[in-house]
N, C-alpha and C positions, 0 to 999 in steps of 0.2 A: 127393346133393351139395347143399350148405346153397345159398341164394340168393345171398348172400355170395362164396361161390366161384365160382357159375356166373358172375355180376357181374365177378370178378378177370378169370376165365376169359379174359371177351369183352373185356379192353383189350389195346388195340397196347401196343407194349413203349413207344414214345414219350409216351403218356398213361401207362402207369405209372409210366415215372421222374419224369413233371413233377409226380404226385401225391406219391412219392416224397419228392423233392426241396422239397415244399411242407413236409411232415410234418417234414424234418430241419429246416428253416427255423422251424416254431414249436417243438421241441422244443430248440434253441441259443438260442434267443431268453430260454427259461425262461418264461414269461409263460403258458402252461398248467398249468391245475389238476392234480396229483397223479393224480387219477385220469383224468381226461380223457387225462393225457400216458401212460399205460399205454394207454389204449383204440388212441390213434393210434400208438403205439408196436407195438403188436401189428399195425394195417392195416400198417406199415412193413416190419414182418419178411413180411408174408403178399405185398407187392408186390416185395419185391428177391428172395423166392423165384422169383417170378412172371418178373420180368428177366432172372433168370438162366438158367431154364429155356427161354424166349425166343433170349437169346443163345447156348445151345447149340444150338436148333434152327436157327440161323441158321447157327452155326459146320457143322454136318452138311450144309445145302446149298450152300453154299461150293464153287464147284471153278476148278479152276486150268485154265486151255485151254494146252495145249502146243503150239506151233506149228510145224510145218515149215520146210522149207530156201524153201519159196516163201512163206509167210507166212501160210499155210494154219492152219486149228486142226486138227490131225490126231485130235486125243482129250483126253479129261479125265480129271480123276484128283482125287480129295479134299486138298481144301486142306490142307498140313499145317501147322498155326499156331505149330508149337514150333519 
């Protein structure tokens, strides 16, 4: 695994998306060089894979408590999001 990746690896999903969100900010602006805007163009794709992968491992521990007639959580059961 390149450094690069172990690097991606270790950010919270919240430092991802604000570097994320920085990238789409000079990349609309236009005002980065051709090649520069490929270079961060590619961190972009390598961090919203990074997100998403993220957001589903969040989605997996998600669970839902079902409560009883006293108010009780009797058990859980996986979130269903759809």
């Amino acid at each position: 695994m390149s450094d690069v990746q172990t690097a991606l690896e270790s950010l919270s999903f919240e430092k991802a998306l604000a570097e994320l969100e920085t990238i789409v900010g000079h990349l609309e602006r236009g005002d980065v060089p051709l090649e520069e805007s490929i270079t961060i163009y590619a961190r972009g794709e390598a961090l919203k894979k990074h997100c998403d992968a993220l957001l589903k491992q969040a989605e997996a521990k998600v669970e839902k408590i079902r409560t009883g007639a006293n108010g009780q959580a009797t058990a859980t059961e996986p979130l269903d999001v759809e």
